[in-house]
N, C-alpha and C positions, 0 to 999 in steps of 0.2 A: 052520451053527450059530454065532451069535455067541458070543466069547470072552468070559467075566465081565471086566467092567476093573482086577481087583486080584486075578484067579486069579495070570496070566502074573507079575506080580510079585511075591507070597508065592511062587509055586513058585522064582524068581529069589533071592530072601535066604532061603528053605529051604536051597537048594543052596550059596549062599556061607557060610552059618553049617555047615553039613557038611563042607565044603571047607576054610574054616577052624579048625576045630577036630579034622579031621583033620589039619593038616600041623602044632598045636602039641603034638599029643598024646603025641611022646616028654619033656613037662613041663619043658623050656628053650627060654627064646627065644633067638635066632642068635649071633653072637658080638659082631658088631657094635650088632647091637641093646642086645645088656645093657652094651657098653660106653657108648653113648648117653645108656642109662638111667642108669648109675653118673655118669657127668656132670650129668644133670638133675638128679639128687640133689645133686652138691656144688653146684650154683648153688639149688637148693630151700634148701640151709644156708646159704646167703650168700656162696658162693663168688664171687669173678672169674673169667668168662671169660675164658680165651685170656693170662690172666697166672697163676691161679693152679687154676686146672683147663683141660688143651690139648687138642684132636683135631682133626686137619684137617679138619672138615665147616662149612659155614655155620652162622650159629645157631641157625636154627630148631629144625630137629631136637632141638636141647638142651634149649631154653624149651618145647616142645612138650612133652617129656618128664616136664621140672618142673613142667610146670601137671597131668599125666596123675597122679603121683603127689602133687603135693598135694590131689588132686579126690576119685583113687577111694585114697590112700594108698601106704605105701610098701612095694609089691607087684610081684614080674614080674606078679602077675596082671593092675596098672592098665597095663602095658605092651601087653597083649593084646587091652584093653579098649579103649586109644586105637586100634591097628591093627586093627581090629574096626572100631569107627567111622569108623577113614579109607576103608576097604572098602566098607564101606554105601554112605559121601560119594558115593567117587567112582562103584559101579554107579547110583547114585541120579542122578545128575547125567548119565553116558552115557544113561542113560531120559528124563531130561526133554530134554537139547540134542536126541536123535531124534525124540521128541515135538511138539518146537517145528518140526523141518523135516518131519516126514513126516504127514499124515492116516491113516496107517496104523496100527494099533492093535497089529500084533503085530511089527511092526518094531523098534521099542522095546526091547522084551525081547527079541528076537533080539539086537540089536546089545549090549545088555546082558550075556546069556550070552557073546556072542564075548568081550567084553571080561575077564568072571571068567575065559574060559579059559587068555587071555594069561596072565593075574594069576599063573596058577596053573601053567601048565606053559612059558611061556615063561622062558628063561634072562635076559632083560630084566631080571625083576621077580625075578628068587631071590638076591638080592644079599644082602640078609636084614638090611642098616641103616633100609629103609626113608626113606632119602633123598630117592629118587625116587616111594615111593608119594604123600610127604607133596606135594613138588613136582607130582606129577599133578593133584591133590584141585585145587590150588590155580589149575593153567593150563587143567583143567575149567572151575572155576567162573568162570573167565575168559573162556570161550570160549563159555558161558553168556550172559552179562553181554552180549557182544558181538554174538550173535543175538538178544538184546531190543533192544540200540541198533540195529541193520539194521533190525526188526520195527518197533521204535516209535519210533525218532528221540527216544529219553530222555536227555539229560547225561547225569543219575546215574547210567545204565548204562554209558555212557561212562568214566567218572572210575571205577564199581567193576570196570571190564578192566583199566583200566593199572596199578589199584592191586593186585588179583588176579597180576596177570602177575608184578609186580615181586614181590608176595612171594613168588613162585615162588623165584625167587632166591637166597632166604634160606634156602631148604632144600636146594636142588643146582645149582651155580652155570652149568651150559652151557643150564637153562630156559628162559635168554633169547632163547636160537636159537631155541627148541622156540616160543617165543611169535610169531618175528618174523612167521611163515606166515599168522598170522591175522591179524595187523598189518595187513602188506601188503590178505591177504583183506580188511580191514573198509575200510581206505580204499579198493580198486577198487571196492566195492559202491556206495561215496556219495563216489567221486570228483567224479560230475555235479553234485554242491551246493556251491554256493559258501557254506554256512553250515558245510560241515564244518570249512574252515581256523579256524572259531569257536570249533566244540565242543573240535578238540582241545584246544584250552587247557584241558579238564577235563581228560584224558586223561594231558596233562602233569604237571597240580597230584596228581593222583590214581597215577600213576606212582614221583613224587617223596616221597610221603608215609609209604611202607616205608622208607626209604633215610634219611628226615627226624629218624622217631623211631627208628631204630637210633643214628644218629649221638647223639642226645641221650642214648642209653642208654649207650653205651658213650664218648663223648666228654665229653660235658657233666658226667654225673653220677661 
């Protein structure tokens, strides 16, 4: 019997929407999280970073925070709303990078489910700052990015891995190891072309470009 092609996936974000609103249902979010959030908030009022409001985390997680509450308002609920979405992101994204390598139709949502189980029962992911879910989303959509450039030989795909990867970074800073594996992986694929030593110059400019306008955010301005 063939599998409808968006049963396996509604039963997929059925179960992550149960799973998640199971584990916020004692009505606070973790500790580090609300500290996060209380920082999005002073940079949402005009605060300075890292001189006049400090946590040892990169920035992201902060800015991400402030953009969450000035979008859905100044709620743990916009809190819940953003880690909700980065949740979707990244099962969303484990479905299409299997998609893109496998002909298989239920592999996908296999490897999907494996991934909510991690999310959810592995000690990995119960950190509860959400540092590293944000960084996952981010070396996903990079790893993404990087099986369309092997697939279609795109620049732009090119330039959106390195720039992906790098703002991994910005959210939990050892990302960068986590990234190098596919590195390595992208160049052994199209070592044999002498036009890759070309392309990376995207990869470069697009690498550079997280690092470019943090420097102007926090230096310049």
């Amino acid at each position: 019997m063939q599998v409808s092609k968006w049963l396996l996936p509604f039963a997929l974000l059925s179960c992550y929407t149960a799973a998640f609103f199971a584990s916020v249902w004692n009505g606070f979010i973790d500790y580090d999280s609300s500290a996060f959030s209380a920082i999005g908030l002073h940079v949402l009022k005009g605060k300075a970073l890292y001189t006049e409001v400090w946590d040892a985390k990169p920035p992201g997680v902060y800015m991400l925070n402030a953009l969450a509450l000035a979008v859905f308002g100044v709620s743990q609920s916009s809190i819940w709303i953003l880690q909700y979405l980065n949740g979707i992101a990244q099962i969303a994204l484990i479905y299409v990078i299997v998609s893109r390598l496998s002909q298989n139709r239920i592999l996908p949502s296999i490897a999907a489910l494996l991934f909510m189980l991690i999310l959810y029962i592995s000690p990995i992911y119960q950190g509860g700052n959400f540092t590293e879910e944000y960084a996952n989303t981010l070396l996903l959509a990079g790893i993404l990015f990087s099986v369309r450039f092997v697939q279609n030989e795109k620049q732009l795909d090119l330039l959106f891995t390195f720039s992906l990867f790098a703002c991994a970074t910005l959210f939990k800073e050892p990302y960068l190891l986590s990234a190098i594996p596919w590195l390595i992986w992208l160049i052994f694929k199209k070592s044999e072309k002498v036009k890759l030593s070309k392309k990376l110059y995207s990869g470069v400019i697009g690498g550079l470009v997280p690092y470019v306008l943090l420097f102007h955010v926090f230096v310049v301005e």
